[in-house]
VEXPA-397267 format. One line per field, with one value per atom (N, C-alpha, C, O, CB): residue number from 1; residue in one letter; atom name; x, y, z. Coordinates in steps of 0.02 Angstrom, whole numbers, plus 50000, padded with zeros to 5 digits. Each point is the difference from the previous one (the first is absolute). Glycine has a CB too. Layout:
N
n [NUM; ...]
res [A; ...]
atom [CA; ...]
px [X; ...]
py [Y; ...]
pz [Z; ...]
This chain:
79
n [1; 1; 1; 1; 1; 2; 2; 2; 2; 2; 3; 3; 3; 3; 3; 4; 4; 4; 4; 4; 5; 5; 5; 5; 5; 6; 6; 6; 6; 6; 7; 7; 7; 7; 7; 8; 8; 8; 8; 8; 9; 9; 9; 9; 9; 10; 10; 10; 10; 10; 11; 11; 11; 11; 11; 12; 12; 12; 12; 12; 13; 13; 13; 13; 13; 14; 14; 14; 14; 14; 15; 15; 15; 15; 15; 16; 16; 16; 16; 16; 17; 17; 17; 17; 17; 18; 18; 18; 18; 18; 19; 19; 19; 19; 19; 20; 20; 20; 20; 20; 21; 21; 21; 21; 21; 22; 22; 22; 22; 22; 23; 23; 23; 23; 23; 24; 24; 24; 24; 24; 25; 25; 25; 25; 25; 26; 26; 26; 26; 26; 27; 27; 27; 27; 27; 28; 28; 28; 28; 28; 29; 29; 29; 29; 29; 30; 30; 30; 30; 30; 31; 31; 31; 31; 31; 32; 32; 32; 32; 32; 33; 33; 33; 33; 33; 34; 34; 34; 34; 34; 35; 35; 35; 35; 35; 36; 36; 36; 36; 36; 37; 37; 37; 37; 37; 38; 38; 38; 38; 38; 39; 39; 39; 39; 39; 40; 40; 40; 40; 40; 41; 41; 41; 41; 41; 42; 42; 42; 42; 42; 43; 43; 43; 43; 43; 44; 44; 44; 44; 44; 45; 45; 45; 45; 45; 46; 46; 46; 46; 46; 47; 47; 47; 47; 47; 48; 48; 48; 48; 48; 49; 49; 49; 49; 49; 50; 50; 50; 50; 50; 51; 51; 51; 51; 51; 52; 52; 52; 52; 52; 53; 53; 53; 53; 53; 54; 54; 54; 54; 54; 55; 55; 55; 55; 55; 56; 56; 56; 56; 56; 57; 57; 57; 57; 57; 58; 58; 58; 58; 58; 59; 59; 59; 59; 59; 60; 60; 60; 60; 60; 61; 61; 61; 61; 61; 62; 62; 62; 62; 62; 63; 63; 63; 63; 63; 64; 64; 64; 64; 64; 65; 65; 65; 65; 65; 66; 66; 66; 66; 66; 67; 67; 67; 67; 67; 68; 68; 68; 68; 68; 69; 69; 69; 69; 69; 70; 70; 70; 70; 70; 71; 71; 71; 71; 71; 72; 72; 72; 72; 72; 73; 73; 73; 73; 73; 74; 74; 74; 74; 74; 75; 75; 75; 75; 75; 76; 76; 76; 76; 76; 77; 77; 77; 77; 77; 78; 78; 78; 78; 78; 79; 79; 79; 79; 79]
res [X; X; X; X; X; X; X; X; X; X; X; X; X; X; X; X; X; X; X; X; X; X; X; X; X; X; X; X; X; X; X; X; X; X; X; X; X; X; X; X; X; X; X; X; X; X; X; X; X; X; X; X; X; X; X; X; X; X; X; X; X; X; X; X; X; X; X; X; X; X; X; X; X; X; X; X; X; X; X; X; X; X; X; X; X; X; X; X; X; X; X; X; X; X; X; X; X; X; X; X; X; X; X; X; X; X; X; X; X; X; X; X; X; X; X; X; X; X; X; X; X; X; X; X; X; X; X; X; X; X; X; X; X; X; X; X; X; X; X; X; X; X; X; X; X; X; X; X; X; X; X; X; X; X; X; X; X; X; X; X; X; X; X; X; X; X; X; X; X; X; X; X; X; X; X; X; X; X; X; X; X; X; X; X; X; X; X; X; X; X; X; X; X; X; X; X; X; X; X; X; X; X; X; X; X; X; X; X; X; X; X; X; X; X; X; X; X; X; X; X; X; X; X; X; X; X; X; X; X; X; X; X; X; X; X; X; X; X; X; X; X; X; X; X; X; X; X; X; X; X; X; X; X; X; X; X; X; X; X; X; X; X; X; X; X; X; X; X; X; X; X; X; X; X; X; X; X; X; X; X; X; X; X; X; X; X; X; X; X; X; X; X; X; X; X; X; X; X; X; X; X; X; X; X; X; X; X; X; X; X; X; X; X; X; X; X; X; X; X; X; X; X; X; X; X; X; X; X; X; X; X; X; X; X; X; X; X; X; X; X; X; X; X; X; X; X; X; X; X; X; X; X; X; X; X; X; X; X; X; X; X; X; X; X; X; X; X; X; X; X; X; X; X; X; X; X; X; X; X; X; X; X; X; X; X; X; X; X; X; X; X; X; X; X; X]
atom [N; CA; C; O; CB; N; CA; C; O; CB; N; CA; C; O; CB; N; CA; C; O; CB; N; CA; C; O; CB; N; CA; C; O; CB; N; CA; C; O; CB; N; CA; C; O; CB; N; CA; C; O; CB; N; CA; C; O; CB; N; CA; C; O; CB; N; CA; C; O; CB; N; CA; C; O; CB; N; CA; C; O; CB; N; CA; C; O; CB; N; CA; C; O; CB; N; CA; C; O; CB; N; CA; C; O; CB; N; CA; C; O; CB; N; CA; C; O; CB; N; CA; C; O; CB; N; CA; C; O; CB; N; CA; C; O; CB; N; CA; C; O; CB; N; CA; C; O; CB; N; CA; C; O; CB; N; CA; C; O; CB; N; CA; C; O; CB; N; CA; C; O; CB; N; CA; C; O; CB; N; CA; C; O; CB; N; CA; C; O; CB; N; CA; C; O; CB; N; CA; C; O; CB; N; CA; C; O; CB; N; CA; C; O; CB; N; CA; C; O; CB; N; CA; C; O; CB; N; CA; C; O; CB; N; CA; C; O; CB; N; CA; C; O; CB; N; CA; C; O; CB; N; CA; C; O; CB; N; CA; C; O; CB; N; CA; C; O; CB; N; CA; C; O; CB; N; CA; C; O; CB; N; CA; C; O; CB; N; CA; C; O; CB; N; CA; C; O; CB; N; CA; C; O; CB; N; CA; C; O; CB; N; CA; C; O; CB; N; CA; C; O; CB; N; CA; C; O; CB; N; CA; C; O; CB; N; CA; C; O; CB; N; CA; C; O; CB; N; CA; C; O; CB; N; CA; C; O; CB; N; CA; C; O; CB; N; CA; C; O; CB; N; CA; C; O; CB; N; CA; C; O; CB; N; CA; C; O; CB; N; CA; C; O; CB; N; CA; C; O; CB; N; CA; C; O; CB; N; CA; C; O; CB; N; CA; C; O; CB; N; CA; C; O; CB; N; CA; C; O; CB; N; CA; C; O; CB; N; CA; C; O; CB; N; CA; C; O; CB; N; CA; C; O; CB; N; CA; C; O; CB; N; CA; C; O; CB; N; CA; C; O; CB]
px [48864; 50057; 49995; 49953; 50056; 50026; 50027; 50035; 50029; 50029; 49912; 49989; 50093; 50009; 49863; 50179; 50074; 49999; 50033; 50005; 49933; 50018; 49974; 50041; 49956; 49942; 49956; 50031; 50010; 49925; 50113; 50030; 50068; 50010; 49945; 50072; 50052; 50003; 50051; 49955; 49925; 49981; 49989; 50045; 49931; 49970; 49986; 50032; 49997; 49927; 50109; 50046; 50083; 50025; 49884; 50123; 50053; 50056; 50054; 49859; 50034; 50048; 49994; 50045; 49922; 49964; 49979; 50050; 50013; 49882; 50133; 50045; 50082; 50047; 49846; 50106; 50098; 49988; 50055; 50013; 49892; 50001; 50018; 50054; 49866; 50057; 49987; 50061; 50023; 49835; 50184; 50052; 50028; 50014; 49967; 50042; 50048; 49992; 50055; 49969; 49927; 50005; 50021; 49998; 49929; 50083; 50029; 50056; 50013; 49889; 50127; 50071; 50041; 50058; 49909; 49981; 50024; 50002; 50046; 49938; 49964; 49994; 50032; 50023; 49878; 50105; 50016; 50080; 50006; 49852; 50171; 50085; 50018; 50014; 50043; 49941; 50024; 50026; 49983; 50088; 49981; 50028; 50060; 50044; 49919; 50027; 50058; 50074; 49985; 49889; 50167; 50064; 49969; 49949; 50144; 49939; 49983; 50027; 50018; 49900; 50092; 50079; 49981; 49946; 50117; 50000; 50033; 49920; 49974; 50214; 49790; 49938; 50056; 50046; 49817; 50122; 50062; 49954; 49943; 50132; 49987; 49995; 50019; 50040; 49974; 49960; 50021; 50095; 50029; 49843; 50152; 50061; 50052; 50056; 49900; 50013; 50048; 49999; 49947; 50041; 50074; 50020; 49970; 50010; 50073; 49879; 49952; 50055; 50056; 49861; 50072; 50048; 49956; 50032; 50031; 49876; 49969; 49981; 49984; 49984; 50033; 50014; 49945; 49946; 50141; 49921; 49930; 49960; 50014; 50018; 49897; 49948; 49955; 49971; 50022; 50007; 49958; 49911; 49994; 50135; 49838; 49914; 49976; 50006; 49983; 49992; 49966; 49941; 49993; 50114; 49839; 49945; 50003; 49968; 49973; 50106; 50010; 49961; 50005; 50119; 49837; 49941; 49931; 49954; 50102; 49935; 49950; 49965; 50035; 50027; 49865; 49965; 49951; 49947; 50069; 49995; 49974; 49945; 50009; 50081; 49859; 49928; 50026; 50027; 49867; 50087; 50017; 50045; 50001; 49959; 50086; 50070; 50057; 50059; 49887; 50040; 50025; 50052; 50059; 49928; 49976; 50027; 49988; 49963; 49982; 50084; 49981; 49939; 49998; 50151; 49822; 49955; 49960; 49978; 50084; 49925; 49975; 49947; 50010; 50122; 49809; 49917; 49982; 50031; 49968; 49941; 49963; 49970; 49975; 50038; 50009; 49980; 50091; 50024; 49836; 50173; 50070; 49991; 49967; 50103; 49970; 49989; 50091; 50050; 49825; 50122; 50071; 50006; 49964; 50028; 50068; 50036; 50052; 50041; 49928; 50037; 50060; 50016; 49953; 50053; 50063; 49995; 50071; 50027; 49879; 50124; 50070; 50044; 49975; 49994; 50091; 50028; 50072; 50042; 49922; 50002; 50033; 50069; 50038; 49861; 50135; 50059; 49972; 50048; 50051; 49869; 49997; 49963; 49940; 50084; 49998; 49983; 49970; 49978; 50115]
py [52278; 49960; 49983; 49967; 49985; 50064; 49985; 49911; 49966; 50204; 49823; 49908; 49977; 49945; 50036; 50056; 50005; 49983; 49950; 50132; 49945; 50014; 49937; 49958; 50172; 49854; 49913; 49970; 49969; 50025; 50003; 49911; 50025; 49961; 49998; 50074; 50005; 49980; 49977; 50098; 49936; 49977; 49952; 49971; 50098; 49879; 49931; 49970; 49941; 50082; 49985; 49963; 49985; 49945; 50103; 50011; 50039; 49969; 49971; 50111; 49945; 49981; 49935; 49969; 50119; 49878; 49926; 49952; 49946; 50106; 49968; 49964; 50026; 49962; 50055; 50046; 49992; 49966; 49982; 50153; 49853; 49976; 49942; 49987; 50073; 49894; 49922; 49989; 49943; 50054; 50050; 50013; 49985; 49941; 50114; 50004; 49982; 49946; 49973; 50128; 49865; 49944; 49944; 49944; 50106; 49947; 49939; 50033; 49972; 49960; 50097; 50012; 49991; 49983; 50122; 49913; 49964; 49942; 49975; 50098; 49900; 49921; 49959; 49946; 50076; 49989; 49971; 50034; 50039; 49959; 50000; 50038; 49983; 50041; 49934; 49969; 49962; 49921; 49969; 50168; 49854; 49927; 50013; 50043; 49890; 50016; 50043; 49924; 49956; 50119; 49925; 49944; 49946; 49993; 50059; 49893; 49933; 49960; 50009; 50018; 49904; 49964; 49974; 49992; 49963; 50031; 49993; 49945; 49970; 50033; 49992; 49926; 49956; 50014; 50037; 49886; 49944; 49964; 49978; 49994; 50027; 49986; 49915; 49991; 50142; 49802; 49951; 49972; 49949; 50083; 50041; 49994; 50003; 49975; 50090; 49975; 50022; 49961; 49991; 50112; 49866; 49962; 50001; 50053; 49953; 49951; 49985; 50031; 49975; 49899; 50152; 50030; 49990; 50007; 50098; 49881; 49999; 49930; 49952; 50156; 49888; 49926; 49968; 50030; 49986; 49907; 49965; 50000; 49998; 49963; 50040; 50016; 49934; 49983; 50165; 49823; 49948; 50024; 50033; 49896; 50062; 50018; 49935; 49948; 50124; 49926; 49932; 50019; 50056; 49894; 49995; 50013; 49963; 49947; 50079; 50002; 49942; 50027; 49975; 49976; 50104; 50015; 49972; 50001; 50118; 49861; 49994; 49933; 49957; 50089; 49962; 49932; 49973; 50032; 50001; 49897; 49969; 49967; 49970; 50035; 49990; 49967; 49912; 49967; 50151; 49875; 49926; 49965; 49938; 50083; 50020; 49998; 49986; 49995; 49956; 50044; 50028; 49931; 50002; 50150; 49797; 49902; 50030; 50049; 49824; 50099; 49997; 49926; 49963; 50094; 49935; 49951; 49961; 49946; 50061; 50024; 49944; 50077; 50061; 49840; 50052; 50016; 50057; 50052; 49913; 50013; 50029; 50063; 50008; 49918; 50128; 50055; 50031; 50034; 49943; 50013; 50039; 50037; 49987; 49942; 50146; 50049; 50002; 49975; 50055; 50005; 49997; 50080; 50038; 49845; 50143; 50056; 50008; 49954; 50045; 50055; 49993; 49979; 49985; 49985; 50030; 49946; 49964; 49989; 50074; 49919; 49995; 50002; 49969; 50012; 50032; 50022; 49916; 49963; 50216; 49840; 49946; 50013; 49956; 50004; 50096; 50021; 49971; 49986; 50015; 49992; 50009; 50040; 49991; 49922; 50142; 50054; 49972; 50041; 50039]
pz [49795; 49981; 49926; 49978; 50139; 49855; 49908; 50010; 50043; 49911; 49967; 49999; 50020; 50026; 49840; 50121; 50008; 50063; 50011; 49911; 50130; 50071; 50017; 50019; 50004; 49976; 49995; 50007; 50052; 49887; 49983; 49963; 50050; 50047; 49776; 50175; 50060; 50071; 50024; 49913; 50104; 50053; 50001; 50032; 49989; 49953; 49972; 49965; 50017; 49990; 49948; 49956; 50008; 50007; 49928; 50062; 50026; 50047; 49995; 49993; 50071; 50086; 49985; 49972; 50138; 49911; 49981; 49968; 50027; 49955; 49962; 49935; 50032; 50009; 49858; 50143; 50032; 50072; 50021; 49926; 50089; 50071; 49983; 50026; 50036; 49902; 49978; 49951; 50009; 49997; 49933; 50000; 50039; 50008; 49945; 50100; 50041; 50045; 50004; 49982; 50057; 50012; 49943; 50028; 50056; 49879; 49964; 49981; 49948; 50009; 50049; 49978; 50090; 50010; 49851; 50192; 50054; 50021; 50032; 49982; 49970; 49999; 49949; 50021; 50025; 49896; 49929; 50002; 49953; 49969; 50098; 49986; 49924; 49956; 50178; 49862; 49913; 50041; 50050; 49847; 50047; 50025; 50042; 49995; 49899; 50149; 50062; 49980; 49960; 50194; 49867; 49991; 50005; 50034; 50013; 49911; 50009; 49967; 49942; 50086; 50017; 49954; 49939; 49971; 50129; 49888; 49924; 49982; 50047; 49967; 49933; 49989; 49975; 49961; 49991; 50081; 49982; 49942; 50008; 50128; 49772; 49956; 50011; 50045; 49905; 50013; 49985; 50001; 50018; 49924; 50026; 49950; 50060; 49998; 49875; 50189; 50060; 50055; 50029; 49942; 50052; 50045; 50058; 50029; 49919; 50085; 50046; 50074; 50006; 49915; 50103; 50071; 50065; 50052; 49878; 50077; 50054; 50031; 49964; 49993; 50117; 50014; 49999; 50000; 50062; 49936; 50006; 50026; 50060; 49918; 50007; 50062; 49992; 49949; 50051; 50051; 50005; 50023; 50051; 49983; 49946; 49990; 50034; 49968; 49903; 50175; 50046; 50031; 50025; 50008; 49966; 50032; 50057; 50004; 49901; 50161; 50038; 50067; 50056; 49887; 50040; 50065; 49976; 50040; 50003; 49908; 49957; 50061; 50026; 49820; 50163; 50022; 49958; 49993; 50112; 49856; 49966; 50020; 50053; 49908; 50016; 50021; 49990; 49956; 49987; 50109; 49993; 50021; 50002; 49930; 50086; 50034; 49942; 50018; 50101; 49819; 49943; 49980; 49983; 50054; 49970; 49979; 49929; 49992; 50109; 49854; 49924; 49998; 50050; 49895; 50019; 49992; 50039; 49983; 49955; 50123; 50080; 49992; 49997; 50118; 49884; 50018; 49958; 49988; 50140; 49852; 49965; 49959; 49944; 50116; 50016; 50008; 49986; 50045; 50048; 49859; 49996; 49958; 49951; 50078; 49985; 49999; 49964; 50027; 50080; 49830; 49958; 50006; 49968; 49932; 50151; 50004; 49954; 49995; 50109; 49861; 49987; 49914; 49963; 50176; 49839; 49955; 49999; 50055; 49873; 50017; 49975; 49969; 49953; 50076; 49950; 49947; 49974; 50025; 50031; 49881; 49978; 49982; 50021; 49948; 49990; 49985; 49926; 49964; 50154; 49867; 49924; 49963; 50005; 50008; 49939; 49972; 49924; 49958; 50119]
C-alpha cells in the first residue's frame, strides 16, 4: 500500500463520514420568529409568573421564629 492509499483509508473516509454527519445533524439555522426589538409594539398577552406550588420552610409567616428562611424576593417598580 502507497502512503496515498493510507491517508485515504485513515484520514479520508474518517473526515467525509464525520462531514457528513454534521451536515446531517447541523442543517444550518432553521425558521425562527421575528426577535422582538424595544421600538415594536408589545402584542403578546400577560403572563403572570407565580410561585404558587412552591412550599416554604416554616410555613412561610414573614418575621415569626427564628429559623426563617427568605424565598424569593420583590420588585419595587423603581428603576
Amino acid at each position: 500500500m502507497n502512503v496515498a492509499v493510507v491517508h485515504g483509508l485513515f484520514v479520508g473516509i474518517p473526515f467525509g463520514l464525520a462531514a457528513l454527519l454534521a451536515l446531517l445533524i447541523f442543517p444550518g439555522k432553521g425558521k425562527h420568529p421575528k426577535t422582538y426589538q424595544l421600538t415594536d409594539k408589545w402584542t403578546h398577552a400577560p403572563i403572570l409568573w407565580a410561585a404558587v406550588d412552591e412550599v416554604v420552610p416554616g410555613g412561610g409567616h414573614h418575621g415569626h421564629g427564628a429559623a426563617e428562611v427568605i424565598v424569593g424576593g420583590g420588585a419595587s417598580g423603581k428603576w
